[in-house]
N, C-alpha and C positions, 0 to 999 in steps of 0.2 A: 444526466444519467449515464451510467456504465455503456463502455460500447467494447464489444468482446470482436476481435477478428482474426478468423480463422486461416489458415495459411494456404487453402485452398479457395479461399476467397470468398468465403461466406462470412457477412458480418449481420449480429444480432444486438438490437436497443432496447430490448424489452428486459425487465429483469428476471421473469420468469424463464424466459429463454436461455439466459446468460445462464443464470442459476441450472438450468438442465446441464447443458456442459459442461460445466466447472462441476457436478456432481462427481463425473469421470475421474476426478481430481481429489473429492473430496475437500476440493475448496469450495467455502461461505462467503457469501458477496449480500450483506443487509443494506437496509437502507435508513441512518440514523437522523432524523430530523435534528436541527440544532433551532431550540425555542427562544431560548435567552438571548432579548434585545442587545443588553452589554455585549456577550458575547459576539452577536454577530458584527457591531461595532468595531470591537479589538481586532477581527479578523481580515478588516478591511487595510489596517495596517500592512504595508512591506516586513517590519519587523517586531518583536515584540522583547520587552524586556523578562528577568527572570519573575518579577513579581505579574506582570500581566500575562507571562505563561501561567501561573500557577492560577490567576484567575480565571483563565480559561478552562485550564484543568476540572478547577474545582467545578464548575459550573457543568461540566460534561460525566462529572462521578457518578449520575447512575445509572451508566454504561457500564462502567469501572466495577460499580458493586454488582452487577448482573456477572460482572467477567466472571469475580472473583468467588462468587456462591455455585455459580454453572461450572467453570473449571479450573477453579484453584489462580488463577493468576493473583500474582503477588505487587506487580510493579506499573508503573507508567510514565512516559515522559510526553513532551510535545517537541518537534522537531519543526523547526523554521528554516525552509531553505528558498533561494532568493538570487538572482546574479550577481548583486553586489558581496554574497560570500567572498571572499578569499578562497580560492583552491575549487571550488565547488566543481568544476569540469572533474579535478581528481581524486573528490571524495567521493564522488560518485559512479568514476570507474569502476569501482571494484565490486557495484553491484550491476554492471552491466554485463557481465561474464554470466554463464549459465551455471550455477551453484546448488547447494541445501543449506538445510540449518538443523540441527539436533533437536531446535525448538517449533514451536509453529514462529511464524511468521505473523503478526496481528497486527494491523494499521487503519485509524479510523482519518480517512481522510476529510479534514474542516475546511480545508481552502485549496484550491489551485488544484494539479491534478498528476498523475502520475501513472506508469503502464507497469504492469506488471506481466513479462511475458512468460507462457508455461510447455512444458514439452507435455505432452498426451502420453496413455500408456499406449497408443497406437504407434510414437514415435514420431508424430504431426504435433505442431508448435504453434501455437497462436499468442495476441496480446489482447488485454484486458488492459483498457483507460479508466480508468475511477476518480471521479467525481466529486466536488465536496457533499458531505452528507452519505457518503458511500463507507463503508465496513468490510475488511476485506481478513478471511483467514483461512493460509495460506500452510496447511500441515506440515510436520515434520517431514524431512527426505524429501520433499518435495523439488521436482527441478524446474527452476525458474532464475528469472532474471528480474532486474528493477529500472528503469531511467524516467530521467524525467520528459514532459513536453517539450514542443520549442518554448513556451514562457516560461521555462527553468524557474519555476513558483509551486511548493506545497507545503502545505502544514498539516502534520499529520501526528493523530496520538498514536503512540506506540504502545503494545499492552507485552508483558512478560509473565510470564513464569517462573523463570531464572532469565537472568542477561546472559547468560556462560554459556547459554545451547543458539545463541543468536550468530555466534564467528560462523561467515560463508565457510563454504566446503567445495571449492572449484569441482567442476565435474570438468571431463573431454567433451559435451555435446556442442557443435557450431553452430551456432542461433544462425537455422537460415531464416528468420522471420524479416522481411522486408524493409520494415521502419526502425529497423535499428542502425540500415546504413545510411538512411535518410536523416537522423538525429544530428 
């Protein structure tokens, strides 16, 4: 499960908890069961190709169709990241900077795990771990940051809108959160 920690050192595992302070934010943190045997199979893979992406996908569509009747999202991908990428320390730079997005931000994570750290409108920073089976959205303007674990492993669906409100928007804020020097 999610574990949310706060920058003055309070950390909370419950998700009801988590969810109170991510209100502050107006960020959603669910919690998606994945049923499909196949599916959890494929996921046990390091990697997956484009046709057993799309079978995962499909098997996760009605999530997808909740998006898409609740709030219009239009798209989806799955993203498979892993150390044996190529480049992955700096494809992933660029989301470890404190940024926004035009759009929401929406990632269901299925495997592995990833932080998502947030500045407070108090100006206090914390980080959010998510979990497989964890749903995470993540409003427009929002300012945040991305990295991943030390096992540099997640696969996570991505839901849009449009792709075009997804380009970061650097902000000046200096992520003092702790475990980002530690990464």
């Amino acid at each position: 499960m999610a574990i949310l920690r706060l920058e003055n050192g309070t950390t909370y595992t419950q998700l009801a908890d988590i969810s109170l302070e991510l209100a502050k934010l107006n960020v959603t943190l669910n919690y998606w069961p994945i049923e499909n045997e196949a599916t959890r199979q494929l996921l046990k893979q390091a990697s997956l190709t484009d046709e057993e992406k799309e079978i995962v996908l499909t098997s996760l569509d009605g999530y997808f169709e909740q998006l898409k009747q609740e709030a219009g999202y239009q798209a989806r991908d799955l993203i498979v990241l892993h150390p044996e990428i190529p480049n992955l320390d700096t494809l992933l730079a660029k989301f470890e900077r404190c940024h926004t997005h035009a759009d929401d931000e929406v990632r269901y994570i299925i495997d592995g795990e990833g932080v998502f750290g947030f500045v407070f409108p108090d100006g206090s920073q914390g980080e959010l771990t998510i979990q497989p089976q964890e749903y995470i959205n993540v409003p427009a303007h929002s300012e945040h940051w991305f990295h991943l674990t030390a096992s540099k492993r997640v696969k996570a669906v991505r839901y849009f809108t449009t792709t075009a409100g997804w380009v970061p928007e650097y902000t000046e804020t200096v992520i003092r959160f702790p475990s980002l020097t530690a990464v």
